[in-house]
N, C-alpha and C positions, 0 to 999 in steps of 0.2 A: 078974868077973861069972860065975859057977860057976851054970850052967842046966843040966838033964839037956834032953834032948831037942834040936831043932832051934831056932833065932832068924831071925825075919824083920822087913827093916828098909827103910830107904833108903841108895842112897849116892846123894851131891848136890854137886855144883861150888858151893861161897860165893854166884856172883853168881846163881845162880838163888833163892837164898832171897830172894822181895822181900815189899815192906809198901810199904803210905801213904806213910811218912815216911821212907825211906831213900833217896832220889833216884833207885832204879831199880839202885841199882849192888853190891845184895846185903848184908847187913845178921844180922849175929848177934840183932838187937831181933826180928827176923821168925820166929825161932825158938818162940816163946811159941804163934802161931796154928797153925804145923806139929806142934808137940807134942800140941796136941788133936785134932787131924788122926790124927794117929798114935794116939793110946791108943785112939782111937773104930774105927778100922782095926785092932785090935791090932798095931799094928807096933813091934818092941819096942828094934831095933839102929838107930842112925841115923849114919852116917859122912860127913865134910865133905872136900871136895878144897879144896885151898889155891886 
């Protein structure tokens, strides 16, 4: 991903992304609501800790 300028994002540990339906224990399905989250923030980089 070739940007001039600066990129601003999130970094996030797995189990903090939560939803509804994930039992609490972090969940790649919970990416869909932080995505919108993010374009509406322009945040453009988002990096996951194992």
């Amino acid at each position: 991903m070739s940007t001039p300028g600066r990129l601003s994002g999130l970094l996030l540990p797995l189990f903090s992304l939560r939803s509804r339906t994930d039992f609490g224990i972090g969940d790649f399905g919970a990416m869909d609501g932080l995505f919108a989250w993010m374009k509406a923030a322009r945040q453009r980089l988002l990096m996951v800790l194992p």
